[in-house]
N, CA, C, O and CB atoms as a CASP TS submission, in Angstrom:
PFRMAT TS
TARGET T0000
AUTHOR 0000-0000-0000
METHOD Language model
MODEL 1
PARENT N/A
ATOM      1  N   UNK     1      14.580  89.955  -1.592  1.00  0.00           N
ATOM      2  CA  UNK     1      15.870  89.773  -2.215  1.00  0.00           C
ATOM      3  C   UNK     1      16.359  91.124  -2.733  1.00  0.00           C
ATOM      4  O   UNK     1      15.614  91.819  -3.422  1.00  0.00           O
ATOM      5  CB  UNK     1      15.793  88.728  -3.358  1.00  0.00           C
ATOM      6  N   UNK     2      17.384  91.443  -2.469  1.00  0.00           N
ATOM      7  CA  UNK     2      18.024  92.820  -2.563  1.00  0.00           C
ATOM      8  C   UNK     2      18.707  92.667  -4.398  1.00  0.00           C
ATOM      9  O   UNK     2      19.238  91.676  -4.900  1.00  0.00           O
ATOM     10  CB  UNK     2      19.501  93.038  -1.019  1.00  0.00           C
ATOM     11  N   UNK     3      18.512  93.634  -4.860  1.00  0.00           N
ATOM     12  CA  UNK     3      18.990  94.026  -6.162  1.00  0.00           C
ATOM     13  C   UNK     3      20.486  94.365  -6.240  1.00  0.00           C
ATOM     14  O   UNK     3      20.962  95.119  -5.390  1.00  0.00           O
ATOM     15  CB  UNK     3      18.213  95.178  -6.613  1.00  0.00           C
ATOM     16  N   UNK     4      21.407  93.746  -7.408  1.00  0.00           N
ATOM     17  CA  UNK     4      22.327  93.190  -7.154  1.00  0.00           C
ATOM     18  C   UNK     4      23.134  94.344  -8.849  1.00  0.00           C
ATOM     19  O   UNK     4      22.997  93.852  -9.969  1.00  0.00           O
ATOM     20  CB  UNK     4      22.035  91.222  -6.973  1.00  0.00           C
ATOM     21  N   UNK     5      23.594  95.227  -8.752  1.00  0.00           N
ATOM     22  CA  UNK     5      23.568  96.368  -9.564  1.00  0.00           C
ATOM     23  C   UNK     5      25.162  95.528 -10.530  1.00  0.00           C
ATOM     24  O   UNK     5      26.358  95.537 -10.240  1.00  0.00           O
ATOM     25  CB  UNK     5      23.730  98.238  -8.456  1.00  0.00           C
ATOM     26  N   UNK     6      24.314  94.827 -11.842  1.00  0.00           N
ATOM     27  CA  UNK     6      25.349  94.375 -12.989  1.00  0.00           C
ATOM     28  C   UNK     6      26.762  95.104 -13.411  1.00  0.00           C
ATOM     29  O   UNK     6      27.891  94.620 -13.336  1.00  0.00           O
ATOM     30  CB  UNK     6      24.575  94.413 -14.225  1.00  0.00           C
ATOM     31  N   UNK     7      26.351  96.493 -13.908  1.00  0.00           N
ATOM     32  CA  UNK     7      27.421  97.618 -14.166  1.00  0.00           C
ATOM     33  C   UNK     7      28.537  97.885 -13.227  1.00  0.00           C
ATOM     34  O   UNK     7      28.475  97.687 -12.013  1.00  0.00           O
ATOM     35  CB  UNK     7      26.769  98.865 -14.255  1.00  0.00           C
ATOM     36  N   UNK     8      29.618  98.373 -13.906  1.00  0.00           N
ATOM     37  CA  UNK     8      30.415  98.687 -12.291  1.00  0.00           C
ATOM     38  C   UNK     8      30.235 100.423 -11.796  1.00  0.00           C
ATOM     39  O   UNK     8      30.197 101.280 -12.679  1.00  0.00           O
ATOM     40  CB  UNK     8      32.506  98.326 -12.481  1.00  0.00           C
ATOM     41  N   UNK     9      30.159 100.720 -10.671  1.00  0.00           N
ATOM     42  CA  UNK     9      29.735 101.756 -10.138  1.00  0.00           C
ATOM     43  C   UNK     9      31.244 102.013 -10.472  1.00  0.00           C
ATOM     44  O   UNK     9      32.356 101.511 -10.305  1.00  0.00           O
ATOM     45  CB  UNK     9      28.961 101.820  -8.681  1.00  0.00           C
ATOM     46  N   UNK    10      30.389 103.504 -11.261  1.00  0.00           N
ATOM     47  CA  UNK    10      32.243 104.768 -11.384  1.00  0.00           C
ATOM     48  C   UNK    10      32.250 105.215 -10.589  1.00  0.00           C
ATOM     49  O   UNK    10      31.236 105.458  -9.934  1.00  0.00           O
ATOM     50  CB  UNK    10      32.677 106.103 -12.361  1.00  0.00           C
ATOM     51  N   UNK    11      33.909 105.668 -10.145  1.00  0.00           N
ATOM     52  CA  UNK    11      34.657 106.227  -9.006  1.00  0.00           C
ATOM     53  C   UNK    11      34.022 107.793  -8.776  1.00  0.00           C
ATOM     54  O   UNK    11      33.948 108.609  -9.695  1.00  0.00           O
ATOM     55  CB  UNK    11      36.390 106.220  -9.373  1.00  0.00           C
ATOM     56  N   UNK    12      33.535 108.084  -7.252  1.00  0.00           N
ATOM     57  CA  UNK    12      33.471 109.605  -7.100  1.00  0.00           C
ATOM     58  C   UNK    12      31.520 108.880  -7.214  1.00  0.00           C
ATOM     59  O   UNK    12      30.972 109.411  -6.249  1.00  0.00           O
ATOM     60  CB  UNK    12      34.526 111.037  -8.708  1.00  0.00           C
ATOM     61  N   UNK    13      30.663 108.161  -7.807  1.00  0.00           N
ATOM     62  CA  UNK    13      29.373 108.135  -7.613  1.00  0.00           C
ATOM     63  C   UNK    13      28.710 107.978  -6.954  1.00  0.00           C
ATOM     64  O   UNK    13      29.375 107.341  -6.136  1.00  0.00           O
ATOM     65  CB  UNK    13      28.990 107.785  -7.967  1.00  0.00           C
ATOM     66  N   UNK    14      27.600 108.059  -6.491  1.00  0.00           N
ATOM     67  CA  UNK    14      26.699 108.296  -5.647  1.00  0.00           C
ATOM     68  C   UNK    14      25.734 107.100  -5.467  1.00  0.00           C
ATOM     69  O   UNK    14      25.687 106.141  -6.239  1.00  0.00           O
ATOM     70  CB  UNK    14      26.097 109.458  -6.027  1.00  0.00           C
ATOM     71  N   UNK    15      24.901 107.275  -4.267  1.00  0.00           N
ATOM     72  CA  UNK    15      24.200 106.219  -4.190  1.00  0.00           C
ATOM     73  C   UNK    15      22.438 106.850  -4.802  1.00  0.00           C
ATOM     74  O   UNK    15      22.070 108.014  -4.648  1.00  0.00           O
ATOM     75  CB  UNK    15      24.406 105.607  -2.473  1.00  0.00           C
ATOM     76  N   UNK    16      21.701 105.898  -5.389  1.00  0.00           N
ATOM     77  CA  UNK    16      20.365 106.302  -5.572  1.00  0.00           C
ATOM     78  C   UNK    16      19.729 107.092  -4.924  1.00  0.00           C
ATOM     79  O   UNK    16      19.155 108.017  -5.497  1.00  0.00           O
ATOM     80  CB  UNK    16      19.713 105.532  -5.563  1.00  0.00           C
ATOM     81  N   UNK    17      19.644 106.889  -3.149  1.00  0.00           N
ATOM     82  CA  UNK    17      19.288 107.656  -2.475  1.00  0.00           C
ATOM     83  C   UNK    17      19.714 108.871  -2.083  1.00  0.00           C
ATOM     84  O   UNK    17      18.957 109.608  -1.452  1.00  0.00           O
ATOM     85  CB  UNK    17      19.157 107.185  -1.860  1.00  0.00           C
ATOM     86  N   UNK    18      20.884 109.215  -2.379  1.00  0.00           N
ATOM     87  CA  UNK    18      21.969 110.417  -2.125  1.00  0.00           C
ATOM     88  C   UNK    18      21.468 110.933  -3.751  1.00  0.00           C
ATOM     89  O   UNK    18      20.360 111.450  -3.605  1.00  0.00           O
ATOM     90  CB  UNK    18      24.072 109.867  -1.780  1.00  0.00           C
ATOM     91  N   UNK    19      21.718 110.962  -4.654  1.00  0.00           N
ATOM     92  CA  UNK    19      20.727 111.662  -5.657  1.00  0.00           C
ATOM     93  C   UNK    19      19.487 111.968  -5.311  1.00  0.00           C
ATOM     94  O   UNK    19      19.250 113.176  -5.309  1.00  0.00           O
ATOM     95  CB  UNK    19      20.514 110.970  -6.744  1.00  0.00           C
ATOM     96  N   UNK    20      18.608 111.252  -5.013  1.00  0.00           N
ATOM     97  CA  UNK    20      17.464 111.701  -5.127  1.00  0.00           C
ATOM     98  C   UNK    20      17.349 112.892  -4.284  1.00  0.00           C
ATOM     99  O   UNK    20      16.810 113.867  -4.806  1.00  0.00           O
ATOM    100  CB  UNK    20      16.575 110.742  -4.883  1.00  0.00           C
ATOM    101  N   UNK    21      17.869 113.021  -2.746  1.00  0.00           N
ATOM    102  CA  UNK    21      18.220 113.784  -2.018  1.00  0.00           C
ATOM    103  C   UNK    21      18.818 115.639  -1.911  1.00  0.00           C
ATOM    104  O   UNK    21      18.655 116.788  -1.500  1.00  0.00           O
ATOM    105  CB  UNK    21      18.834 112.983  -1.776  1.00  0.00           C
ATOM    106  N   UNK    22      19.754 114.441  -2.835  1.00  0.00           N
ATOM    107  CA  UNK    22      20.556 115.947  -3.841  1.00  0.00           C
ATOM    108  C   UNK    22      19.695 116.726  -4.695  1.00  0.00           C
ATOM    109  O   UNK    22      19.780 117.953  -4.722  1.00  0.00           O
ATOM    110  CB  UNK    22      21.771 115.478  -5.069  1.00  0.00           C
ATOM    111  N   UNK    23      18.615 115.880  -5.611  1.00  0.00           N
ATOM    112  CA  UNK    23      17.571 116.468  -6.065  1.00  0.00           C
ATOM    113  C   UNK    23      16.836 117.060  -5.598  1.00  0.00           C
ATOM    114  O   UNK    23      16.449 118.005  -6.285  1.00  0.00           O
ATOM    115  CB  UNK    23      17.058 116.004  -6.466  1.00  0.00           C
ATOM    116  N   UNK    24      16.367 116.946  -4.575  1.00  0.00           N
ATOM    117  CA  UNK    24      15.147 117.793  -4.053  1.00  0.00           C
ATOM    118  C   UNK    24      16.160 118.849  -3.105  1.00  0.00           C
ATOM    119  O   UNK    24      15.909 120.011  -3.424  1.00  0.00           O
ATOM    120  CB  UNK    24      13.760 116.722  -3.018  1.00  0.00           C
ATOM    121  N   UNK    25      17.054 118.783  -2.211  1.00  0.00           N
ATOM    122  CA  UNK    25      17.516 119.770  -2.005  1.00  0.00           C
ATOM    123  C   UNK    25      17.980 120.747  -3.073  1.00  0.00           C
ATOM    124  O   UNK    25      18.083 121.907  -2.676  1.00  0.00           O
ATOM    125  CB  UNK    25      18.260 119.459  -1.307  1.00  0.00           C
ATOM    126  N   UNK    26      18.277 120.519  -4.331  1.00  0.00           N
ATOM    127  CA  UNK    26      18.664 121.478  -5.612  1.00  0.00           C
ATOM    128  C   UNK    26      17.176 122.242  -5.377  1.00  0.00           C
ATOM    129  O   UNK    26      17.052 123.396  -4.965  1.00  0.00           O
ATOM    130  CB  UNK    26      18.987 120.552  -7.469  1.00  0.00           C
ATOM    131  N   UNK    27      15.993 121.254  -5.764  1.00  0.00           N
ATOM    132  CA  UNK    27      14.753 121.751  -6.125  1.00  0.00           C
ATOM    133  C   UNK    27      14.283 123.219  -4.883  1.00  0.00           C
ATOM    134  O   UNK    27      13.690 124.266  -5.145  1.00  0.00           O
ATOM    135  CB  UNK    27      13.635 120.243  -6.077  1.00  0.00           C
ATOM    136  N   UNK    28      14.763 122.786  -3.720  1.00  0.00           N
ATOM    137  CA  UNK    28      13.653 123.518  -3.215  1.00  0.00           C
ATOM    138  C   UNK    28      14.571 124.799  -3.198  1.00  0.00           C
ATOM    139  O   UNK    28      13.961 125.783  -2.779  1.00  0.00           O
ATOM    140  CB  UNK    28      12.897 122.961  -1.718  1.00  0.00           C
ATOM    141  N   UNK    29      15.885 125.039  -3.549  1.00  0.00           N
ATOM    142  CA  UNK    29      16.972 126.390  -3.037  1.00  0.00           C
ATOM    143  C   UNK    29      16.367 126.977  -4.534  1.00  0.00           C
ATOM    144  O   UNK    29      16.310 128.194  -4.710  1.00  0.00           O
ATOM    145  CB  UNK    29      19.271 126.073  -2.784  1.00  0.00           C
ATOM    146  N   UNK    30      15.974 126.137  -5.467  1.00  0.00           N
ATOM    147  CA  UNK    30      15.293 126.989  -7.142  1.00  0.00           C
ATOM    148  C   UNK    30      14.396 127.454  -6.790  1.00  0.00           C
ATOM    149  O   UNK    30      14.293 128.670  -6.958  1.00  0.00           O
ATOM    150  CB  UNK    30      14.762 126.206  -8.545  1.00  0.00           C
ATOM    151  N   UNK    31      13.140 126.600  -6.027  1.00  0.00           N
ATOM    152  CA  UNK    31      11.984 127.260  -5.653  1.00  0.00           C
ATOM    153  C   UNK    31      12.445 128.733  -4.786  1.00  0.00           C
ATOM    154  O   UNK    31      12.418 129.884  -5.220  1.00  0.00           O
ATOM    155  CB  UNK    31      11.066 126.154  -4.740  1.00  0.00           C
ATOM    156  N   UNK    32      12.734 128.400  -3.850  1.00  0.00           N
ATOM    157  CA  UNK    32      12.927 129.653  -2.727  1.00  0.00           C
ATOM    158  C   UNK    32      13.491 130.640  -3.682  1.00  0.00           C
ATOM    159  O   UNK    32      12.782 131.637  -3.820  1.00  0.00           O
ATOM    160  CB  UNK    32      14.073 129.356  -1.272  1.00  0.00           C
ATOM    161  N   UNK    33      14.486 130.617  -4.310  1.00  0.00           N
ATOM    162  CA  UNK    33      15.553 131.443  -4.632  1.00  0.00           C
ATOM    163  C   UNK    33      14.666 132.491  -5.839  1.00  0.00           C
ATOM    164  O   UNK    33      14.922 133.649  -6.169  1.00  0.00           O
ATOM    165  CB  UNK    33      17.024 130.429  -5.241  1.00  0.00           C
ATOM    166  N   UNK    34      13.278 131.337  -6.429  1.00  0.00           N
ATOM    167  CA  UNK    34      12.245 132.324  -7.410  1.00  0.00           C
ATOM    168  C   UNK    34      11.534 132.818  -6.420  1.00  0.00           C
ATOM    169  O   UNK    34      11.421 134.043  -6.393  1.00  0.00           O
ATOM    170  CB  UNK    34      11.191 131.615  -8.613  1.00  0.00           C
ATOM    171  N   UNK    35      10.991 132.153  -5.547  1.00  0.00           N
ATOM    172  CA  UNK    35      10.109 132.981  -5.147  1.00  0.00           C
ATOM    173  C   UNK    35      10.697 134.359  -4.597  1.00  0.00           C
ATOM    174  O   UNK    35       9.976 135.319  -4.322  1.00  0.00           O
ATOM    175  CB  UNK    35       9.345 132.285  -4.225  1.00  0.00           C
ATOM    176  N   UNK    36      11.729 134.354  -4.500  1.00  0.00           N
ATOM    177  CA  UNK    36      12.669 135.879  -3.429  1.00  0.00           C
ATOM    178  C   UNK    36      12.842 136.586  -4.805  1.00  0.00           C
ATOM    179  O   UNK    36      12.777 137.802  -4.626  1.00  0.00           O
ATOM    180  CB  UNK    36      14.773 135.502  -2.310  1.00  0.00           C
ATOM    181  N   UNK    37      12.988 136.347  -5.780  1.00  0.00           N
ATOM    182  CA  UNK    37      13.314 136.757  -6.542  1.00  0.00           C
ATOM    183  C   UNK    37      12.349 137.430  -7.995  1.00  0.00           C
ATOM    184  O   UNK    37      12.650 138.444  -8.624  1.00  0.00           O
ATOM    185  CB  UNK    37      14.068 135.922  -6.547  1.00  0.00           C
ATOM    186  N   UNK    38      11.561 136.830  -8.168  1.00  0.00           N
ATOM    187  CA  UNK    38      10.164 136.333  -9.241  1.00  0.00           C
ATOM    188  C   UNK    38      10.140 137.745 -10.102  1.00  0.00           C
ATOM    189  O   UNK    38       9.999 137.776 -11.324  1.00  0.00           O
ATOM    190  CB  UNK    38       8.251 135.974  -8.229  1.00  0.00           C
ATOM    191  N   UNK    39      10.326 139.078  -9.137  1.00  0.00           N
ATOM    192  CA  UNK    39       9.878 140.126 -10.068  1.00  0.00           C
ATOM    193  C   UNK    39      11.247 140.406 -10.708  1.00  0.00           C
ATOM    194  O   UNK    39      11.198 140.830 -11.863  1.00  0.00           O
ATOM    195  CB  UNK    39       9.124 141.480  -9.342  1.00  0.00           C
ATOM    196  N   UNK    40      12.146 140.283 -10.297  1.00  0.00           N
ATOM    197  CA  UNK    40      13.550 140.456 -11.342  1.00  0.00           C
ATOM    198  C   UNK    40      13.268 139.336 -12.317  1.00  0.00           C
ATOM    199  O   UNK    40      12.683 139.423 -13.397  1.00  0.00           O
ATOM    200  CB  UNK    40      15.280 140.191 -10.521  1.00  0.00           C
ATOM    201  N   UNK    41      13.755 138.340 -11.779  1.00  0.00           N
ATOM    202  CA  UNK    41      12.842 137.308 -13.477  1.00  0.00           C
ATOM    203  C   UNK    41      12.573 137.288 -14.513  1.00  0.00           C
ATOM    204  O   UNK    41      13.002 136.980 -15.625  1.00  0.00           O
ATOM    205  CB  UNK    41      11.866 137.018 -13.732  1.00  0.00           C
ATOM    206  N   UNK    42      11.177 137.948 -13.667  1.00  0.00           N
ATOM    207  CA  UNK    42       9.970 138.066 -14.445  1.00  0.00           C
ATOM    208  C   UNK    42      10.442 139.917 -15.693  1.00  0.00           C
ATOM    209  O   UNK    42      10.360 139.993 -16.919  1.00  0.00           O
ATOM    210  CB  UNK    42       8.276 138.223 -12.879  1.00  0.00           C
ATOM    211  N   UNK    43      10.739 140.680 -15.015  1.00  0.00           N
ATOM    212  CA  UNK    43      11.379 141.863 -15.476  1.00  0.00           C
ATOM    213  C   UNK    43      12.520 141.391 -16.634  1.00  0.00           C
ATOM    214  O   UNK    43      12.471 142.068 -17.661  1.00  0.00           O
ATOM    215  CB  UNK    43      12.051 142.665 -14.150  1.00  0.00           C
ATOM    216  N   UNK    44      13.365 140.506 -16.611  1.00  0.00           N
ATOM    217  CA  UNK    44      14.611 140.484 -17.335  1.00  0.00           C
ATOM    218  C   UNK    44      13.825 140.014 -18.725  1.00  0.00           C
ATOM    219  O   UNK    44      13.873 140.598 -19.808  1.00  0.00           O
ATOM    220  CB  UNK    44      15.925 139.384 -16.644  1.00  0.00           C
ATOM    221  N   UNK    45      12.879 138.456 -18.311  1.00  0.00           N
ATOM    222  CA  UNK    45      12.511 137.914 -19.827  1.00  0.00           C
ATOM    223  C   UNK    45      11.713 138.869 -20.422  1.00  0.00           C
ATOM    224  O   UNK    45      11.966 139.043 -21.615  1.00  0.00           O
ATOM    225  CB  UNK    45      11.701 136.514 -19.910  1.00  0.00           C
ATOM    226  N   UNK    46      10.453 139.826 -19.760  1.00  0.00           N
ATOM    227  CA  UNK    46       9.883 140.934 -20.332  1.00  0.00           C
ATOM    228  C   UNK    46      10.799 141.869 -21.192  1.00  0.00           C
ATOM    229  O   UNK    46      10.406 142.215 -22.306  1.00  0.00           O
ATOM    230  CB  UNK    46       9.308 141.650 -19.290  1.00  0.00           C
ATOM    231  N   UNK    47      11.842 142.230 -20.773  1.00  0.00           N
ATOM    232  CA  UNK    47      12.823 142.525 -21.397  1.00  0.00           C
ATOM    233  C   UNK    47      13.211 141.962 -22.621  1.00  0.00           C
ATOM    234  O   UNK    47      12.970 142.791 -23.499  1.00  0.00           O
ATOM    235  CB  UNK    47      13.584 142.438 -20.701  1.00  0.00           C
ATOM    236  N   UNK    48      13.581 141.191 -22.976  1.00  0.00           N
ATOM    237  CA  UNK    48      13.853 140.317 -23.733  1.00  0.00           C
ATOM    238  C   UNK    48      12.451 139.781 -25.059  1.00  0.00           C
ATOM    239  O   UNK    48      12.748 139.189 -26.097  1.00  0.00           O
ATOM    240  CB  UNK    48      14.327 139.283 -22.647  1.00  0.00           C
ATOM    241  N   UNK    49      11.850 139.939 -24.902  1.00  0.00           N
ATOM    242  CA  UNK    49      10.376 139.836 -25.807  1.00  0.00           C
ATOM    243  C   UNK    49      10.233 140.899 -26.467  1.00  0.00           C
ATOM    244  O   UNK    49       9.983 141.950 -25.878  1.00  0.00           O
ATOM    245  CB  UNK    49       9.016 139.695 -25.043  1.00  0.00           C
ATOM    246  N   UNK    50      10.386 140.832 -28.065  1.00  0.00           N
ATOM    247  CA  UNK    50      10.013 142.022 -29.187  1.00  0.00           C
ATOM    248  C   UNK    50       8.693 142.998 -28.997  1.00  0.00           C
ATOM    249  O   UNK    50       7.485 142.824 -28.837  1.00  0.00           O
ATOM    250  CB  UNK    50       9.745 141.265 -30.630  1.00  0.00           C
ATOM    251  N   UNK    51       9.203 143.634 -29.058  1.00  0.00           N
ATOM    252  CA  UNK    51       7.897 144.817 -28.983  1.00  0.00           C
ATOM    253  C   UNK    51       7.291 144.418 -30.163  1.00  0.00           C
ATOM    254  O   UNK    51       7.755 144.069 -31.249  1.00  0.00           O
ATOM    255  CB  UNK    51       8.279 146.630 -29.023  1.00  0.00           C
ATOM    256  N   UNK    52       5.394 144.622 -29.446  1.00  0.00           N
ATOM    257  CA  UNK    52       4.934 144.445 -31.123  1.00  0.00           C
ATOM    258  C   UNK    52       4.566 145.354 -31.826  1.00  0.00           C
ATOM    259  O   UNK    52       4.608 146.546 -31.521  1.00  0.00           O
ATOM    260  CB  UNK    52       3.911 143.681 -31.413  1.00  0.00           C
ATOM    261  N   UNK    53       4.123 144.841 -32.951  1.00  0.00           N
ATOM    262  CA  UNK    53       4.346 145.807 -34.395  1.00  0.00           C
ATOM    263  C   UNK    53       2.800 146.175 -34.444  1.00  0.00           C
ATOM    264  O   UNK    53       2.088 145.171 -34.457  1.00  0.00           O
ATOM    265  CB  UNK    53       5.028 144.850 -36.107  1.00  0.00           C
ATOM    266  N   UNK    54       2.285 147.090 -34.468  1.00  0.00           N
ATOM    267  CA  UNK    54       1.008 147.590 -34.024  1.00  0.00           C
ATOM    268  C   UNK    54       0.209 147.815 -35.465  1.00  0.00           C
ATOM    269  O   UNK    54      -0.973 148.066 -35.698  1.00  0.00           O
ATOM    270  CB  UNK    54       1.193 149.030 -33.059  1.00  0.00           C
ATOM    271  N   UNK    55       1.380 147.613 -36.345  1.00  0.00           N
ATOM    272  CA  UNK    55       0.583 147.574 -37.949  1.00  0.00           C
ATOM    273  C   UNK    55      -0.057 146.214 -38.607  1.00  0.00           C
ATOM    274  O   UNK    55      -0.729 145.993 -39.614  1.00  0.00           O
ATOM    275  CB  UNK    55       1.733 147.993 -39.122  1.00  0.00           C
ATOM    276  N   UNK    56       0.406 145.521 -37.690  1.00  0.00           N
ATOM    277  CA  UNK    56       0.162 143.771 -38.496  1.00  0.00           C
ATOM    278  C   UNK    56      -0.740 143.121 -36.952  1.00  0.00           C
ATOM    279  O   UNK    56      -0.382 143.041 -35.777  1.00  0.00           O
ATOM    280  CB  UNK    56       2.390 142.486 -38.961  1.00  0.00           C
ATOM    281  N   UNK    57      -1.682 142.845 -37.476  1.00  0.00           N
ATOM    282  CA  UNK    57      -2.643 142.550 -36.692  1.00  0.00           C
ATOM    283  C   UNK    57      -2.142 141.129 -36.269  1.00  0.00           C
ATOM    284  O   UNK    57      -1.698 140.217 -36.966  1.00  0.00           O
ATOM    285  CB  UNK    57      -4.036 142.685 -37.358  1.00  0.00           C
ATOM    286  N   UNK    58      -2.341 141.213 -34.942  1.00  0.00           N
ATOM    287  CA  UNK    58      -2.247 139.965 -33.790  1.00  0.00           C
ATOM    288  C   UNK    58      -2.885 138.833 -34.035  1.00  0.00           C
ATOM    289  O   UNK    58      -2.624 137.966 -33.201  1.00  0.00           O
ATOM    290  CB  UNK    58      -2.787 140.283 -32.478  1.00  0.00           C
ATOM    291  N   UNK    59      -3.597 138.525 -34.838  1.00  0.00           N
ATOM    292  CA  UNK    59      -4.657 137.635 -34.806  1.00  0.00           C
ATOM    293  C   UNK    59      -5.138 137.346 -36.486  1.00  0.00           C
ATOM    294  O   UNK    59      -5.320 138.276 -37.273  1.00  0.00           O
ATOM    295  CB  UNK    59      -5.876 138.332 -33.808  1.00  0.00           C
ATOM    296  N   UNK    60      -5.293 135.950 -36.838  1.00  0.00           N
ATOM    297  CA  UNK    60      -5.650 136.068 -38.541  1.00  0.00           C
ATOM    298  C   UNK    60      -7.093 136.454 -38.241  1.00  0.00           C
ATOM    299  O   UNK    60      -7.668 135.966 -37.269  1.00  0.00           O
ATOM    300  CB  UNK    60      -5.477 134.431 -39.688  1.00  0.00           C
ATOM    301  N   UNK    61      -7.668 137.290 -39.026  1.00  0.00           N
ATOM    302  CA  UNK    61      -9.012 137.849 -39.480  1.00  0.00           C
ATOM    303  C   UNK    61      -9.739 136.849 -40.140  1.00  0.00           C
ATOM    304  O   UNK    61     -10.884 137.260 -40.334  1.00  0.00           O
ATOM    305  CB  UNK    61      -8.902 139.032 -40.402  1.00  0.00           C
ATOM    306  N   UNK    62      -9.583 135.805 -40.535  1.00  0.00           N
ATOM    307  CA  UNK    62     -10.570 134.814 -41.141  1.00  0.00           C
ATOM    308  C   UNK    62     -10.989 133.817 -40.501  1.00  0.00           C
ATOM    309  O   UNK    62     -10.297 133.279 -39.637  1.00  0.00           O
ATOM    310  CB  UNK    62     -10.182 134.275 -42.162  1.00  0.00           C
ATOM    311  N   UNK    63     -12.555 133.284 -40.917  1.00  0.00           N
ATOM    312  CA  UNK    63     -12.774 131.885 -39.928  1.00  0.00           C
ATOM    313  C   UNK    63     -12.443 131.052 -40.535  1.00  0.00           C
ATOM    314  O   UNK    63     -12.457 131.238 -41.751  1.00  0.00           O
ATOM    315  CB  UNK    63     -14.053 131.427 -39.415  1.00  0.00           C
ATOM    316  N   UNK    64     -12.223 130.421 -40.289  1.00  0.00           N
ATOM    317  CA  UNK    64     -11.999 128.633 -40.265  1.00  0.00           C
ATOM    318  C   UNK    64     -12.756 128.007 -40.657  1.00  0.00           C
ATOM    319  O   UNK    64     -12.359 127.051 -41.323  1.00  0.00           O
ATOM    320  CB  UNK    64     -11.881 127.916 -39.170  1.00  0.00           C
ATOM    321  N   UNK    65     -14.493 128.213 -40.442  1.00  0.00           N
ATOM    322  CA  UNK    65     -15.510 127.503 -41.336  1.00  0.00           C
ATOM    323  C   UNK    65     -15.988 128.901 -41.749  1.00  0.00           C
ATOM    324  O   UNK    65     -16.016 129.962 -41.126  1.00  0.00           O
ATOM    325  CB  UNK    65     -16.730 126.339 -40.594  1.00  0.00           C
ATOM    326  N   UNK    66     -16.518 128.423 -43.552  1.00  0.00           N
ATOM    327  CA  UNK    66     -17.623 129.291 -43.506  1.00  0.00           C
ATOM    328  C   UNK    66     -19.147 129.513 -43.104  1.00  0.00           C
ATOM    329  O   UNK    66     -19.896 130.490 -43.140  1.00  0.00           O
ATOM    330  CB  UNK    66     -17.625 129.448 -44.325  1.00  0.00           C
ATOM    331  N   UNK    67     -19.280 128.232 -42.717  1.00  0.00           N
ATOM    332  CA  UNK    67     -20.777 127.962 -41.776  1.00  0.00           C
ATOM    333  C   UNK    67     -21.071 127.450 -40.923  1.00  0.00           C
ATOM    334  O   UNK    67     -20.789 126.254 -40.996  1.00  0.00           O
ATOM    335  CB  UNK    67     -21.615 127.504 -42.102  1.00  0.00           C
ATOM    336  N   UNK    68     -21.487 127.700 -40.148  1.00  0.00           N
ATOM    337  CA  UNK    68     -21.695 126.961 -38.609  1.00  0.00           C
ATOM    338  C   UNK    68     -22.619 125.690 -39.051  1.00  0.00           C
ATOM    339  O   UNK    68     -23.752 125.756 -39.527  1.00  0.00           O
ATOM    340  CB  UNK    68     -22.643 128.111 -37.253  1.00  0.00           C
ATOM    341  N   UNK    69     -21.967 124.687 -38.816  1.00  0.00           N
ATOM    342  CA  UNK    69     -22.950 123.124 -38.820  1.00  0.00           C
ATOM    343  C   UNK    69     -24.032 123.171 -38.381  1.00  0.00           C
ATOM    344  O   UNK    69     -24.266 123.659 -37.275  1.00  0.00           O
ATOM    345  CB  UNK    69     -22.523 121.956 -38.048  1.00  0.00           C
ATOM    346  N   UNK    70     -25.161 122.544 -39.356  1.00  0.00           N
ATOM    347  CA  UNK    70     -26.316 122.649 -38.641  1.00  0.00           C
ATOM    348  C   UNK    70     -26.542 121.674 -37.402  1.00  0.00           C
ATOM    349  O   UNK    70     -25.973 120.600 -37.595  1.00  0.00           O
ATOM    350  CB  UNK    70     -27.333 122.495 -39.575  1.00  0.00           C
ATOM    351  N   UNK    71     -27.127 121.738 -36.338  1.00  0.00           N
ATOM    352  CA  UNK    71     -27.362 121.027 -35.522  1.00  0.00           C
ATOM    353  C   UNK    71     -28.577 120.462 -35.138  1.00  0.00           C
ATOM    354  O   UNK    71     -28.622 119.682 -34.187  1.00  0.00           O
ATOM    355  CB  UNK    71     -26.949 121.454 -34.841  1.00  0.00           C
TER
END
């Protein structure tokens, strides 16, 4: 028994299968278009990321326990 769609379809829309379609053709021209592309990209957001501050340490200096559980 075929599914019988309640809502009314708006003017200019598409069918389920014509989306999904549309989707993966979007998907794969993103893929291709990074992969041709990846080191500009990759270059612009590097760009974009704060240089770090070489006085304030990367990492907190303290542990978390002061004793290792005995086992």
């Amino acid at each position: 028994m075929a599914m019988v769609r309640k809502d009314p379809v708006p003017e200019g829309a598409i069918s389920d299968e014509a989306a999904a379609y549309v989707a993966d053709v979007l998907m794969e021209l993103a893929l291709e278009f990074e992969s041709k592309h990846f080191g500009q990209i990759r270059r612009h957001y590097e760009s974009l990321r704060p240089e770090p501050c070489y006085g304030e340490p990367q990492q907190l200096e303290f542990d978390l326990f002061d004793e290792y559980p005995p086992f």
